[in-house]
N, C-alpha and C positions, 0 to 999 in steps of 0.2 A: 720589265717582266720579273724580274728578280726582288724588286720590291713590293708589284704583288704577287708574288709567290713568299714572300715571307709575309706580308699581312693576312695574306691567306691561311698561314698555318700558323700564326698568332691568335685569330681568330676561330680558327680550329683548334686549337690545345685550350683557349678558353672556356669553349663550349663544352670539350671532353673535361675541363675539370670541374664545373656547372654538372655536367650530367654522369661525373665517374663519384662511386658511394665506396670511400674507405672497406667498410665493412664485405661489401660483394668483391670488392679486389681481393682481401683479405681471403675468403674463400673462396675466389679461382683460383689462387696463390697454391690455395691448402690442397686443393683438388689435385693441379699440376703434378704436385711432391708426391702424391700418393699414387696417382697414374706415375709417376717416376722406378715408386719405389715398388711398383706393383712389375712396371719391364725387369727392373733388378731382381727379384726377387723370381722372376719365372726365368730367367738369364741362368741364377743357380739351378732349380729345376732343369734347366735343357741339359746344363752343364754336367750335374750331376748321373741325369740320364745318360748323357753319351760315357761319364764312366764305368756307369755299371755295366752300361753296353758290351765296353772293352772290359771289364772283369769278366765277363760272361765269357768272350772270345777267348781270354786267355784261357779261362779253367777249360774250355773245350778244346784249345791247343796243348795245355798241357796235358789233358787224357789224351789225346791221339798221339802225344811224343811217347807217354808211357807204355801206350798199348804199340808202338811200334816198335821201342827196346825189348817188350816182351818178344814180341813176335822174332827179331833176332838173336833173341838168346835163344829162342825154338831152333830156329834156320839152322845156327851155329851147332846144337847140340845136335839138331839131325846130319850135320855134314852137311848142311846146303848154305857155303860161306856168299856164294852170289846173291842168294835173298839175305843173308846177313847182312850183308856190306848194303844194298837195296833198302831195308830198313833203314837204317842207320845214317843215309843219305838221306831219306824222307826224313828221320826225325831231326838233323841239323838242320833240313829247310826247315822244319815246324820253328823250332829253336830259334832262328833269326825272324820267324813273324814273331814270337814271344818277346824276344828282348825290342820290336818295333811296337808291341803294343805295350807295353812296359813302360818306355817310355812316353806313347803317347797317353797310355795313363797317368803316371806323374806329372805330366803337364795340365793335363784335367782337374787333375787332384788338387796343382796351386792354383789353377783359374777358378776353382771351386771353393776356393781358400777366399782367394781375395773378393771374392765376387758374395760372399758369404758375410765378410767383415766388411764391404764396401755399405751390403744390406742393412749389417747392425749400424753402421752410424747414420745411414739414411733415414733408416726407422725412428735413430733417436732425433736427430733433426729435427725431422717432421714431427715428434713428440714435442719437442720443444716450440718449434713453429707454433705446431697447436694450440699451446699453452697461453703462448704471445699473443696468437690470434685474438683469443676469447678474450684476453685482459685488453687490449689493444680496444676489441670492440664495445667492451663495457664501458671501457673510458670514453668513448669515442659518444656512446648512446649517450651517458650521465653527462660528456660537455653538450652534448646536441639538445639534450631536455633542458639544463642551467641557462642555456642561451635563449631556446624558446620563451622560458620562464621569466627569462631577465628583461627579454624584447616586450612579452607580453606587458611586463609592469610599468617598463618605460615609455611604453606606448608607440615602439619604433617598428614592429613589427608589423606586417603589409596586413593581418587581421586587423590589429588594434587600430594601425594607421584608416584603415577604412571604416571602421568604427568611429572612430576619432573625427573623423571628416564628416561623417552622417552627423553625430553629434552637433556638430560645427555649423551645418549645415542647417539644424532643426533652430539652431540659436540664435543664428542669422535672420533665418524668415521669422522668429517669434517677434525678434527686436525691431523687424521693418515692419511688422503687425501693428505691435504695439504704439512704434513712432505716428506709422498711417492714420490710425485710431485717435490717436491724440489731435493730429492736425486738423483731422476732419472737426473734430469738439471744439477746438477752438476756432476752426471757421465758421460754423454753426455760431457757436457762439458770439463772435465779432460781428455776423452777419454779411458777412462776405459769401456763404452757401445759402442756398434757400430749402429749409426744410420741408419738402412734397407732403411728407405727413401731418405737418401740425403742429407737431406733437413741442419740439424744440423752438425758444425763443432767445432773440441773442440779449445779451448786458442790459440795452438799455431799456429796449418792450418788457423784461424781467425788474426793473428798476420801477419804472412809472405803471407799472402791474402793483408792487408793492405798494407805492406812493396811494394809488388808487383808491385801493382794499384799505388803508389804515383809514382813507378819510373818511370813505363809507363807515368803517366803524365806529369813528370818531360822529359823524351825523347821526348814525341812529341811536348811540349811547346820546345826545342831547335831546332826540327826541324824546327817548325812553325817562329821561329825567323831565322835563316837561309834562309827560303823560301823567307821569307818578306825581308831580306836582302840584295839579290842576286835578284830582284826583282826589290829594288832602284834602283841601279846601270846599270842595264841591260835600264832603263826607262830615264837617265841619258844620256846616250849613243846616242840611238834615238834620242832624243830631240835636241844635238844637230848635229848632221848628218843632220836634216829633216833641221836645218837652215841654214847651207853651203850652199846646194844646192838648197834651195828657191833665195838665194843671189846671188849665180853664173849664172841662168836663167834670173835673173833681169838685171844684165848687160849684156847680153846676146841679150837681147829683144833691151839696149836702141841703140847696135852697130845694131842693124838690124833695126831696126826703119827709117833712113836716105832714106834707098831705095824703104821703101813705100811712102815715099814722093817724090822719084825722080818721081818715075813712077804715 
């Protein structure tokens, strides 16, 4: 039990410090001090109230002492020494409430003292606190973006890293693409696939395709020389046949010639 009750709160302080932001500590911190210094500071207000309080009492105890020695120096001078003495009795009670609020106004007065100078260093505190804070949190922001910025670059960060992987990922399938593609070509072409369309023929029907095509060529450039051959000769022939017999007409004409002149 005790050992999970300490993984339990291992793993609870993990989490809290996973899910606890410097910066929002930082200002429930600041908060705290200020509700602190806000009880302090109304501490002197009560304080200072209840002295005024007691000023108040005393100045009204001291008019009623004064207005009760009057009133016996009346008594006195009329001959009425019983209301003198009567007075005079009232005014020493008045007198001991005077010197009891007396003192408990000087004691007001130091709790009002120190509760006054407790405030001014609270307030500077908390002036300073605050100060620390803001720097605290600036640093805090400028390492938090450095680090973003660093993760970003180095590719460690759980964006990039998933970035990174898609990437990886696209490079993968192009390269089994491409392998795929390949293999297929070259079955096609050893002829170990059979081409449904036609279209592909493997090495060797592409070989004796060639062989084929040159021989054809090679036949009909013989024939084509043959044709052209037989061709001369036959135009040979002609040529001179057509001059024999332009010749034999000419002398033909010049023996018949005489008798157009006869007549």
């Amino acid at each position: 039990m005790k050992r999970m009750g300490m993984i339990f709160r291992a793993k609870a302080n993990k989490a809290l410090d996973r899910a606890e932001d410097p910066r929002e500590t930082l200002d429930y911190s600041y908060q705290k001090q200020l509700e602190l210094l806000q009880k302090v500071r109304r501490g002197v207000a009560d304080v200072a109230t209840s002295r005024k309080r007691l000023e108040l009492q005393l100045n009204q105890l001291n008019q009623q002492s004064t207005k009760l020695e009057e009133q016996g120096k009346k008594a006195l001078a009329l001959g009425r020494e019983d209301l003198a003495r009567e007075a005079l009795t009232r005014r020493a009670a008045l007198q001991q409430q005077v010197s009891d609020l007396q003192q408990q106004h000087e004691t007001l007065q130091t709790e009002e003292n120190k509760l006054t100078l407790a405030a001014q260093r609270l307030q500077a505190k908390v002036d300073a606190f605050r100060t620390r804070k803001e720097t605290i949190k600036a640093t805090y922001t400028a390492a938090q973006a450095q680090t973003r910025i660093g993760e970003a670059f180095s590719g460690i960060s759980e964006e990039m890293g998933d970035v990174g992987m898609a990437i990886q990922r696209a490079e993968d399938k192009t390269a089994q693409l491409q392998a795929r593609s390949g293999a297929i070509d070259e079955l096609l072409a050893s002829g170990a696939l059979d081409d449904q369309t036609g279209t592909t023929k493997d090495d060797l029907t592409a070989e004796l395709d060639r062989i084929s095509g040159n021989a054809d060529v090679e036949f009909e450039l013989e024939r084509m020389k043959a044709e052209l051959a037989g061709g001369s000769s036959g135009g040979r022939q002609a040529i001179e046949g057509g001059g024999s017999a332009s010749a034999a007409g000419g002398q033909q004409e010049q023996r018949e010639s005489p008798k157009f002149d006869k007549q």
